[in-house]
C-alpha positions as CSV (number, residue, x, y, z in Angstrom):
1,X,-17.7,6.2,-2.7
2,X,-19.8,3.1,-1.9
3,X,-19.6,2.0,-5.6
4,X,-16.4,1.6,-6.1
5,X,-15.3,0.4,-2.5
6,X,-17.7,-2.3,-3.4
7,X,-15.8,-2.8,-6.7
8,X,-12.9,-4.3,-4.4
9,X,-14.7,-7.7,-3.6
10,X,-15.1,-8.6,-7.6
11,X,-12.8,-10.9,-8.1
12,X,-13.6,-10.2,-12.1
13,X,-12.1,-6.9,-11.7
14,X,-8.9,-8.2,-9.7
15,X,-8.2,-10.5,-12.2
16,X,-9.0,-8.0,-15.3
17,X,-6.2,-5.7,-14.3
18,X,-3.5,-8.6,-13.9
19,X,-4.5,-9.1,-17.4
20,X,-1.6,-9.0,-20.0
21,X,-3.7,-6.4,-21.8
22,X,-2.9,-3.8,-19.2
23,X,0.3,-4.1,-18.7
24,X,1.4,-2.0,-20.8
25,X,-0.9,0.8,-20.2
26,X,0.0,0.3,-16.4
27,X,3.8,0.9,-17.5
28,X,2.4,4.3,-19.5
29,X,0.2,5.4,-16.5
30,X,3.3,5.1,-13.8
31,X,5.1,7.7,-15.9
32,X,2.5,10.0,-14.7
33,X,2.0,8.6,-11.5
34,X,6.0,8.6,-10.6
35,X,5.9,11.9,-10.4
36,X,8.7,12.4,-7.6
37,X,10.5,10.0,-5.8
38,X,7.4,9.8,-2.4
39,X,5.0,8.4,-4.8
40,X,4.9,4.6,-5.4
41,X,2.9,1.9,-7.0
42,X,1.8,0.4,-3.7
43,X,-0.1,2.7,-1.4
44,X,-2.1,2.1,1.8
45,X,-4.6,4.7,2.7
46,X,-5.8,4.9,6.1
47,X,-9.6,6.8,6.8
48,X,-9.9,7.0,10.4
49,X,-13.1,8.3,10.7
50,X,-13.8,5.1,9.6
51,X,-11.2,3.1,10.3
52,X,-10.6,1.5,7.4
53,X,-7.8,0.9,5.0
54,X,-7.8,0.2,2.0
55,X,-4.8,-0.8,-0.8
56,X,-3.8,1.1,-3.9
57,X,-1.8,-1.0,-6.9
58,X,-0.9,2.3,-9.4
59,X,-3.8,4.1,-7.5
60,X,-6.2,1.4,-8.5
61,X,-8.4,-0.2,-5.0
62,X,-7.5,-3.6,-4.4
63,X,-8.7,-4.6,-0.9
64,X,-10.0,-3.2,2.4
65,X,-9.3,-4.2,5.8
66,X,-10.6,-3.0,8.9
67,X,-8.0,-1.4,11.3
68,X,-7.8,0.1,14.8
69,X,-6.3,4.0,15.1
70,X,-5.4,5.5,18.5
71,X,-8.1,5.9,21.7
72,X,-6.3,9.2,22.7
73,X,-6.7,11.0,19.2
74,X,-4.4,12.5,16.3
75,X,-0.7,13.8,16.1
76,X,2.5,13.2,16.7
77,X,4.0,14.7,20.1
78,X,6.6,12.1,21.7
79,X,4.3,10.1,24.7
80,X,1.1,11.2,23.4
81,X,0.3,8.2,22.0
82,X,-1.9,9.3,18.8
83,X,-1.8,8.1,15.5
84,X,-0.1,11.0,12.9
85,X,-1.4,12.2,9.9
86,X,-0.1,12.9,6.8
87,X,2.4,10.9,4.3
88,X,4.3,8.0,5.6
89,X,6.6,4.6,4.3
90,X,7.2,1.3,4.8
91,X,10.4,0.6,5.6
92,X,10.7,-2.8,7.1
93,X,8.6,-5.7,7.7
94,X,9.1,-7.7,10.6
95,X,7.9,-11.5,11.3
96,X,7.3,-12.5,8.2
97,X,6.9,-16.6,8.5
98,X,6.0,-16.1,12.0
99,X,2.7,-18.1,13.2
100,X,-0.6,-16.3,13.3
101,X,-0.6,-14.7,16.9
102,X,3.3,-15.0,17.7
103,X,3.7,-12.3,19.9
104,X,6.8,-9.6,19.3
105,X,8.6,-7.8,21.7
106,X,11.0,-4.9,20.7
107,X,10.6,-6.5,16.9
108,X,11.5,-9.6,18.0
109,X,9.4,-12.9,18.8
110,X,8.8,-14.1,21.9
111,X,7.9,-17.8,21.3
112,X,4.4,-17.2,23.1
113,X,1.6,-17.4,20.8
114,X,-1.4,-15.3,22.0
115,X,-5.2,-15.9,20.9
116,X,-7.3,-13.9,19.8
117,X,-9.2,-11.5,22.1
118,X,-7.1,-13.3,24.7
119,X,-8.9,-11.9,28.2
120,X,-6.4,-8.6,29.3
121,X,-4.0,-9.5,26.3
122,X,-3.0,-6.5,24.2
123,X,0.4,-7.5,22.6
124,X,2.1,-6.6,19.6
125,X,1.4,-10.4,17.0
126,X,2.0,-11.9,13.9
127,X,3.5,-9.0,11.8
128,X,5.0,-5.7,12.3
129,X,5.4,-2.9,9.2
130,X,8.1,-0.4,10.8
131,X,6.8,3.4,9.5
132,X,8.7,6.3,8.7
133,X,7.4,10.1,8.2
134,X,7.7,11.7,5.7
135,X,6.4,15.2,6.5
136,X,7.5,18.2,9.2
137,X,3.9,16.5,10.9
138,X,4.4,12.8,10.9
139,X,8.5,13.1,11.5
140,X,8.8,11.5,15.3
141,X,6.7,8.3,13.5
142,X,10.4,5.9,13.2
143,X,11.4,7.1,16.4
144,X,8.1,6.7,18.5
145,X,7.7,3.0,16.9
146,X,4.7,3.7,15.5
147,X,3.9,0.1,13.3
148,X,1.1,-1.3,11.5
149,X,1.0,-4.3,13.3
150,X,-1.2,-7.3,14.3
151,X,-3.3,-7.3,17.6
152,X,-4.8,-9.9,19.2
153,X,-7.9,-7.7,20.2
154,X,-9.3,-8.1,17.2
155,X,-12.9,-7.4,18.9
156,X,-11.6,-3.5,19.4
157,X,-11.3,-3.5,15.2
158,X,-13.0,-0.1,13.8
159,X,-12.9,1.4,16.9
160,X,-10.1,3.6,18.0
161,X,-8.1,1.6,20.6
162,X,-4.6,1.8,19.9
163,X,-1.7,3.4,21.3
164,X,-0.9,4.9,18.6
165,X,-0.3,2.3,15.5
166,X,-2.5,1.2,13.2
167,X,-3.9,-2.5,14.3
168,X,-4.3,-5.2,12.0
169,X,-6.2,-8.5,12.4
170,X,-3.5,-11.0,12.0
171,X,-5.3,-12.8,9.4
172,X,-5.0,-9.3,7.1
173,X,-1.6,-8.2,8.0
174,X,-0.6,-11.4,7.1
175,X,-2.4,-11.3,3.5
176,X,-1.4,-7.9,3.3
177,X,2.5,-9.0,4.1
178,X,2.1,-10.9,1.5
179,X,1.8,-8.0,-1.5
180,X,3.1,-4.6,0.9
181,X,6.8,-4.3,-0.2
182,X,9.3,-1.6,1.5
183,X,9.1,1.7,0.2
184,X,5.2,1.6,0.0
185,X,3.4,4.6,0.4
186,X,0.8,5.3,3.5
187,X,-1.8,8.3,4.1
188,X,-3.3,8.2,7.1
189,X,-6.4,10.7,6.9
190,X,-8.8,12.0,9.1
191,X,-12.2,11.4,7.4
192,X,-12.7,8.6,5.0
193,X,-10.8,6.5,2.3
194,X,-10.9,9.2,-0.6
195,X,-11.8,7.7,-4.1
196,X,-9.1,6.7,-5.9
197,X,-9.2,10.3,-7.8
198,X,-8.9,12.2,-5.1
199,X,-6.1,10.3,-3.6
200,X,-3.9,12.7,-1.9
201,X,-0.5,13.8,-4.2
């Protein structure tokens, strides 16, 4: 595990599979990979035991952020407030070209621009990623508005704090906004980020 999560921080290794060498073995492998229509090229997996994530490109690590899951546990039950497990997607982004810190409000900015750990601030900032379920267990995720999002509180990172979403420092949602597309696959999982071959299927 520790090998290869230390692999991400090589910048040799990012640049060797952008490589037009591996192109078209990439375009083989996602014949395999694409097996049925809730698998994708971009994945974010979610460990929460140690609340981490960390970004697939065609099940290849890329980076690893810290994140923040829930402070009242796992599931999905409507005003529980946990984080669910299980299979999810992107299906919107929200705030892209906002400022680092602009607070959002029912998705939509406020004009207010919140510090960070801002003293009894704990607002949705910067970026929202709008999740849907995609399993019997995860499938009140869209309809409880539970995001990957920025948070100001970024001193509460890889601890469970939330309210349910995944938290983001805005400085990583915002480089992670960058490459995350709709229709990218998330796992959220209860121990830690599984090696890329043992990625759930």
């Amino acid at each position: 595990m520790r090998s290869w999560i230390q692999s991400l921080c090589m910048p040799l290794l990012a640049l060797s599979l952008a490589a037009c060498g591996h192109r078209m073995s990439q375009e083989v492998a996602s014949v395999a990979v694409l097996k049925s229509e809730q698998d994708a090229p971009q994945r974010l997996v979610i460990g929460v035991a140690q609340q981490k994530m960390v970004t697939f490109d065609w099940q290849k690590p890329r980076k690893m952020y810290p994140v923040s899951t829930s402070k009242f546990g796992l599931g999905d039950k409507p005003g529980s407030g946990r984080t669910p497990l299980g299979q999810l997607e992107v299906v919107k982004i929200v705030g892209e070209g906002l400022p680092t810190g602009s607070r959002l409000k029912a998705r939509q900015p406020t004009g207010e621009i919140v510090p960070v750990n801002a003293p009894g601030r704990d607002p949705i900032v910067t970026r929202v990623l709008i999740l849907k379920g995609r399993e019997k267990g995860n499938s009140q995720t869209l309809q409880r508005s539970i995001y990957i999002h920025g948070t100001p509180a970024e001193g509460k990172l890889e601890t469970p704090a939330s309210w349910g979403c995944i938290r983001m420092a805005s400085a990583d949602i915002i480089d992670l906004c960058r490459w995350i597309k709709p229709g990218a696959r998330v796992d959220i999982v209860t121990g830690k980020v599984p090696a890329p071959n043992q990625l759930p299927r």
